[in-house]
N, C-alpha and C positions, 0 to 999 in steps of 0.2 A: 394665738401665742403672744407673750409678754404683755397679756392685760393687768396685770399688777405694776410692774414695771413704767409702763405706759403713763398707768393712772396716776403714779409717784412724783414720775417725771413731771408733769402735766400740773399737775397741783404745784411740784416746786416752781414752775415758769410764770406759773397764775399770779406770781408776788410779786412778780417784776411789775406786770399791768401793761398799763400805758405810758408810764412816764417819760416826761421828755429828756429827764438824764436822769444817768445812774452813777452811785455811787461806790466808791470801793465796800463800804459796807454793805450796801448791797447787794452786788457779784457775792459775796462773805455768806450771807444768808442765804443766797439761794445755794451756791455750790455747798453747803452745811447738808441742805435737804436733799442736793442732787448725791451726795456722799452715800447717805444713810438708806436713799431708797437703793440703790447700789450692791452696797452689802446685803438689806436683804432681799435680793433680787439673786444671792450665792453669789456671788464677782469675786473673783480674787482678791480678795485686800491689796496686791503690789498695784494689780491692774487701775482699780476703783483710784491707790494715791496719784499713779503715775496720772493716770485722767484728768484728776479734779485740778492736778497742779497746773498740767498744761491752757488745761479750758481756763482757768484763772489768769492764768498769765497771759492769756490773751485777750481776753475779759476786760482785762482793767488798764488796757492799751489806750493811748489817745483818740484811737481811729471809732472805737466802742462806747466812750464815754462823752465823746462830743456828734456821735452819729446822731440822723434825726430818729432814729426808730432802734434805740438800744436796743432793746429788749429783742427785737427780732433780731439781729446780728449777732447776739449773744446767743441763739439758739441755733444759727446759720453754724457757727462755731462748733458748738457741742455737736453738730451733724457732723459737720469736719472731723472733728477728734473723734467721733464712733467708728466712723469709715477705716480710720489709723489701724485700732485696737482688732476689727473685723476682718483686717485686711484691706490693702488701696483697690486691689484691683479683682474681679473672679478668675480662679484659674480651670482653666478646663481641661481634660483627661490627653493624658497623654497618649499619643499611637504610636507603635513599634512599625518601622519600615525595613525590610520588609518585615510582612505580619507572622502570622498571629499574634494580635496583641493580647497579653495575658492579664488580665483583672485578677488579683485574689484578695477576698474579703477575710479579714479578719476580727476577732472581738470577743466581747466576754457573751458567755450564756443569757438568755434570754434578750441580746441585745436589737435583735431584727435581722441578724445577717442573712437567713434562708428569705426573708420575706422580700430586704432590698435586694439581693440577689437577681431575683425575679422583676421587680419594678425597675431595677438599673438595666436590665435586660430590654424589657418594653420600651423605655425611655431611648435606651441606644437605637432599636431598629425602627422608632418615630423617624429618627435622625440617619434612616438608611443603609445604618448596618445587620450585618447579619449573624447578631451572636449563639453562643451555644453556651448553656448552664452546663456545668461539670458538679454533680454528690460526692463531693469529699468529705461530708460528714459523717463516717462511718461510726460514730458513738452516740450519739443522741437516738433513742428510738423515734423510728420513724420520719427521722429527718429526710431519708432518701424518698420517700413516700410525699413527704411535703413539699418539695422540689419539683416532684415529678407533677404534681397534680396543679400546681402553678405554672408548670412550662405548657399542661394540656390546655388551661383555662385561657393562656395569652399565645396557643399556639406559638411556643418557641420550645426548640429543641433540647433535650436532656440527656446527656450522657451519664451514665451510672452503672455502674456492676454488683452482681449479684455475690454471695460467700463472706469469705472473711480477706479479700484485697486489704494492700494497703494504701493510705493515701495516696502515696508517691506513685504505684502502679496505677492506680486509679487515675491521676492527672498526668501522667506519662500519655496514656494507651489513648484519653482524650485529646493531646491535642494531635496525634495522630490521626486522629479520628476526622478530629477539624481541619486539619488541612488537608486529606483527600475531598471535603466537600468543600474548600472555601472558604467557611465559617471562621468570622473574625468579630469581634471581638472572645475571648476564651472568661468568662468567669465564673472562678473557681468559690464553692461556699463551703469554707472550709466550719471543721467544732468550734465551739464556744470552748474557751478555757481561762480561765484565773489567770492574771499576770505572777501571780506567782506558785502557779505550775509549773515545776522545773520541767518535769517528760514533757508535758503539750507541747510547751515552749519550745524547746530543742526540735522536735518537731517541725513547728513553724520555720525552724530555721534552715533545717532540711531540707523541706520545701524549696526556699526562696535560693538557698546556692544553689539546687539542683535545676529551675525552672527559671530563674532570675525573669520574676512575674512586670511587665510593663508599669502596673500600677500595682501597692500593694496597700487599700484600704483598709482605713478601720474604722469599725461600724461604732458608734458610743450611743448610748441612752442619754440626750439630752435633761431627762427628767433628774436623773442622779448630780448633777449641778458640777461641785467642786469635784466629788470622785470621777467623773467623767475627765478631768484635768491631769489627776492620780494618774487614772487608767493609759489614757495618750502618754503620759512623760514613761512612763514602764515600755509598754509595746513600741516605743521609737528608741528606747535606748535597745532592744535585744532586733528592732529590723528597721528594714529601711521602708519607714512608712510617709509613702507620697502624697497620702490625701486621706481628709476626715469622712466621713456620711453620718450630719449628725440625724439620729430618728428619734419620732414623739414628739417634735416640735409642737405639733397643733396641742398637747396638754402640757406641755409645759408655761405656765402663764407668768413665769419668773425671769428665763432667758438669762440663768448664770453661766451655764458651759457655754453658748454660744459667745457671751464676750470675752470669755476666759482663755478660755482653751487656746486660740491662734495666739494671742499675746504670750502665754505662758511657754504653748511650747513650739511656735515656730512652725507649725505643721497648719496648711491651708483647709478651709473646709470647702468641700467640692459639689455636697447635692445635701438637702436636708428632705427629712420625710417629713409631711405634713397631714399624713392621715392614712385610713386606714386601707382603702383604697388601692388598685394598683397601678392607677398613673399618679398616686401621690406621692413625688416627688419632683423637687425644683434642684435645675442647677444655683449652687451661693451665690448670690451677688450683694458682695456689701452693703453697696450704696441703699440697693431696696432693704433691706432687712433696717437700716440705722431711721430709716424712713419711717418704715412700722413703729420702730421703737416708741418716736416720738408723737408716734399717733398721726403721721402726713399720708400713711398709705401707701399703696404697691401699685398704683395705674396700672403700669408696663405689665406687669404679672397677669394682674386680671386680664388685660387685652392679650397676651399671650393665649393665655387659657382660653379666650373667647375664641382665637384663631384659630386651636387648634380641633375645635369645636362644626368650624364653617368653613366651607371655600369660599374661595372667590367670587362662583357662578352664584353659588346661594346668598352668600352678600348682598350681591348687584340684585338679584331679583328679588331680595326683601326691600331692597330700594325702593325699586322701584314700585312695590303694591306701595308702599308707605308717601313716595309722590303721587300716587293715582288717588291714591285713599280708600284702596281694597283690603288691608287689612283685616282678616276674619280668624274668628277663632280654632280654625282650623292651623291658620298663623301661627296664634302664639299658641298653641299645644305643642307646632313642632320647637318652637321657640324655647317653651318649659322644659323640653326635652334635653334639648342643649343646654340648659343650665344647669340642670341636676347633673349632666354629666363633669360641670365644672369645678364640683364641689360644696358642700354643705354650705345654706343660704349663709349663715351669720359669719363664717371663712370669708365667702365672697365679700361681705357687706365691710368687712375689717379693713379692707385694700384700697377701700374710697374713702379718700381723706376726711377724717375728721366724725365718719357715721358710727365706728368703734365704740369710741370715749361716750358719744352722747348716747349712743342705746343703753350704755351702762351705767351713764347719768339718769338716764329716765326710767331702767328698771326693766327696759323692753327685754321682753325673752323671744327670741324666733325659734321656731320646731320648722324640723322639713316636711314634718307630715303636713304642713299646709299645703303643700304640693298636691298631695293626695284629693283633697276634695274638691279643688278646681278642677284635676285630672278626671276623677270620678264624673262630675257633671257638664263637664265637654262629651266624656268618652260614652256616655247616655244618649245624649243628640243624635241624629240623622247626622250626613254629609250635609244636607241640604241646609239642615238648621245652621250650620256650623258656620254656611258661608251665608246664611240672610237670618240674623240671631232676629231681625223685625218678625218672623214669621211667629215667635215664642210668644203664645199667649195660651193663657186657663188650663185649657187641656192640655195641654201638649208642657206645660210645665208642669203641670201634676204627674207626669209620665216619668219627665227626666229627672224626679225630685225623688219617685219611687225608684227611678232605676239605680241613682247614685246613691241614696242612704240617707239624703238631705231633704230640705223642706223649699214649701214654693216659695218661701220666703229667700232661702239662701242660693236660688236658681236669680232669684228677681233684683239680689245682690251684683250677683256677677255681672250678668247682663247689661247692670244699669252701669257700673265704673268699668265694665269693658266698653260701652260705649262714652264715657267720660274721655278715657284714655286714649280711643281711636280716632277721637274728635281733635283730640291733642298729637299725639302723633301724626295724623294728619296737617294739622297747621304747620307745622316745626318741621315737618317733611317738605311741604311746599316752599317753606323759607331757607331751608340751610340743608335739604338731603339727609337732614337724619333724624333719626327715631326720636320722639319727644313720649314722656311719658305722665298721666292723669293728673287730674285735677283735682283739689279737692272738693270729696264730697262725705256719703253719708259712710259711714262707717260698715264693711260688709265681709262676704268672705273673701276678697282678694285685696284688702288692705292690711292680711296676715303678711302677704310679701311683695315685694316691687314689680310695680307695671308694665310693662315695655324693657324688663332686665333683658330680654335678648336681642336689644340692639347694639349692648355694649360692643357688638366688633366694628360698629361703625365709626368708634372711637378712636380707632388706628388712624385713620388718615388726621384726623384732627392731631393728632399726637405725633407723626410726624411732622407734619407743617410746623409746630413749636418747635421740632426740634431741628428742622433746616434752618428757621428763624435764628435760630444761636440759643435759643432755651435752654437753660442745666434743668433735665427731668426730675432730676433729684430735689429740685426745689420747690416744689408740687406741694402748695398748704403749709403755710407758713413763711416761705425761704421766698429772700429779694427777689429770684426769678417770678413771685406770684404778687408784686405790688406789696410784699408784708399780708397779705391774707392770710390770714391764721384759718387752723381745721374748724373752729365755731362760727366763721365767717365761711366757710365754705360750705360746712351743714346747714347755713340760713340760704346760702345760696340754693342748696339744694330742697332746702323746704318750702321753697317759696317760688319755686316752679323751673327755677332757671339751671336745667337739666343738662349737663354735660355729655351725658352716653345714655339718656332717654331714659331714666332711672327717674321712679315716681316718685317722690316725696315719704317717708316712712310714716307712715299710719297704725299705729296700736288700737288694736280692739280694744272696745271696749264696750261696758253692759246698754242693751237697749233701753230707751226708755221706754217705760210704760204709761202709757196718757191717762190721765186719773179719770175717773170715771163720775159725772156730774149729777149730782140727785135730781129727780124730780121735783121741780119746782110746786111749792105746796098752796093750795088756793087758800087765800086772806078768809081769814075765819070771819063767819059773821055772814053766810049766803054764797051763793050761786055765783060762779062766772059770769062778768053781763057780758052779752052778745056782741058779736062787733055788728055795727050799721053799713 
């Protein structure tokens, strides 16, 4: 998300340099280009003036101009002011005491409501409650069908009636329902309709006097930029709407609704979808999102997601192979495992500062299917092979080269930078308890994606210790809390071995060579070879 944006920003910061002061003309030219990538990035025009004026005015302050590292203060700034526009703080869902608390989703057609329905569902019972989806779509074909078959797939419950009910029965008789079993939170997925549908409308608003719903969401398509703006200022003028859910984040590479919409109309954004997925969805937290913007990355997130992946027990005992130095490839298969479940490699790879901008400096494309054929040529091995890969020689890689669909070449790959990697996570284990990740070497089939990625949950504790220290998280690649280290100095960090959460260095394939092939040296005309003595 906001790789355009991003790369805009990014380019305008690039002019400032290094210099050891700036000047008001300066500030002038860069906010010129920070303006204009803005606009088209969809922003509100009010939003984009109100912005540029502030970040200017602060800009061209004594404290900025006489700093020893403007240009990093100036960007510290523009972080400040994103946060503003985004919201200061994340607001989280409000609960009805006593319960049932009622969620109803609201929104236009096609906007995701039936899909986050289900994903706000999951997300909520991570977090120990025990909700119940309610079909209140009774006009969409098959929307009750789509509900149901998402509540079988995540195992949560579905309330729905069969005829021609109508809404208001419909989510009457449900939360009836819910409170003989308990069942709390209630959300309600209601039709898609036009903001200027007068019947829908009225509708909705029936609803809401009659149920006076806890929370009453509305779901927007991020991708539609300023109308997404339109659409919130209509559906809050005809109800009382609590909170946004924006979705399509992860295709939207622009990121005009998300800075627009809370500025414009006052209304907080509460969860964004980020894929297709159905744990794809984060609670909003400004701070991380202004972070991405700028290209510094989401740490927290990623370790989030790593958590939510691993316990504790599993933690401690990948430790501790990683201190022993038994790490085998039985390891990281279950390790790959957990990472696919975190989401799509190049998502992940976006959230560590600074790896974004430069894959898409370098042209790097990542596929998840690379997954696949490391999987594939694990999943050929014995157990036995798995935990003594020494044993892999001649035969027995012609075996597992046929079993996987790959060559003994690409079996001779793995093996060789899985023991690169395990050499190295073993060092960095014995020194500091956590995962280190390869070295570099020859270019093969696991230099399509990162070495030792499933040790990023060992990254928590590091990441707290910063932040008992008095660290601002938020300043993570770039911002005063990291020394003025910018995301290019942080991708040298990274590529150069010095591994924060065990993460190898990013390797692009690339073509083998082929060794020229030497003629036959031709005997000196004129006789015979002479003999050696």
């Amino acid at each position: 998300m906001f790789e355009t944006l991003t790369d805009r920003l990014n380019a305008a910061f690039s002019r400032l340099g290094n210099r050891g002061k700036l000047t008001e003309e300066n500030v002038d030219e860069v906010m010129r280009e920070v303006r204009r990538a803005l606009l088209e990035a969809d922003v509100n025009f009010k939003v984009v003036r109100d912005f540029v004026a502030a970040v200017r005015e602060r800009s061209v302050g004594e404290e900025v101009l006489t700093s020893l590292s403007p240009a990093q203060t100036v960007i510290s700034i523009v972080h400040d002011e994103l946060i503003k526009i985004l919201g200061a703080e994340s607001v989280p869902l409000n609960q009805a005491d006593p319960g049932p608390t009622i969620i109803m989703l609201v929104g236009l057609n096609g906007a995701g409501k039936t899909t986050h329905a289900g994903k706000l569902a999951s997300h909520l019972r991570k977090a120990g409650r025990n909700p119940l989806l309610v079909a209140a779509d009774v006009y969409r074909p098959a929307a009750i069908n789509q509900l149901q078959s998402l509540g079988k797939q995540l195992s949560i419950p579905v309330y729905a009636e069969e005829g021609n009910a109508s809404p208001q029965a419909i989510v009457g008789n449900a939360m009836r329902f819910a409170r003989e079993r308990g069942q709390s939170p209630i959300i309600i997925d209601t039709a898609g309709r036009l903001q200027i549908d007068e019947r829908m409308m009225e509708e909705l608003e029936e609803l809401e006097r009659e149920f006076q719903p806890t929370e009453t969401m509305l779901v927007v398509d991020a991708m539609t930029g300023q109308e997404a703006v339109n659409v919130s200022q209509e559906f809050s003028r005809r109800l009382t709407i609590t909170g946004l859910i924006l979705t399509k984040m992860d295709g939207d590479a622009r990121g005009g609704a998300a800075l627009s919409i809370r500025s414009v109309t006052g209304i907080p954004i509460k969860f964004i979808g980020t894929g297709e997925r159905m744990d794809a969805i984060e609670p909003f937290h400004p701070d991380r999102l202004a972070s991405r913007i700028l290209g510094m990355g989401d740490v927290m997130s990623l370790i989030e997601r790593a958590q939510e992946q691993t316990s504790e027990e599993e933690r401690q005992a990948l430790e501790d192979k990683l201190m022993e130095g038994s790490f085998d490839l039985e390891d990281f298969l279950n390790q790959l495992q957990s990472i696919k479940k975190m989401g799509p490699l190049t998502q992940l790879l976006e959230m560590i500062p600074g790896i974004g901008s430069a894959l898409r400096e370098q042209n790097v494309e990542l596929d998840d299917d690379a997954y696949k054929q490391v999987e594939a040529i694990i999943y050929s091995m014995t157990k036995e092979e798995r935990r003594q890969p020494e044993l892999i020689r001649g035969s027995r890689r012609k075996r597992i080269a046929a079993g996987s669909g790959t060559t003994s070449e690409d079996v001779t790959d793995l093996l060789k930078q899985f023991r690169e990697m395990q050499k190295m996570m073993s060092q960095m284990g014995a020194l500091t308890g956590m995962g280190g990740g390869g070295k570099k070497g020859r270019k093969g089939v696991m230099s399509r994606m990162p070495g030792g990625l499933g040790q990023i949950g060992q990254m928590r504790d590091m990441m707290k210790q910063m932040q008992d220290s008095g660290m601002d998280m938020s300043q993570l690649g770039g911002m005063p809390g990291m020394g003025g280290m910018d995301p290019r100095e942080m991708q040298r960090q990274l590529g150069s071995g010095a591994n924060p959460g065990g993460l190898a260095p990013l390797r692009p394939l690339q073509p083998k060579k082929v060794r020229p092939e030497h003629p036959k040296a031709e005997r000196p005309s004129g006789g015979k070879r002479r003999k050696k003595r």
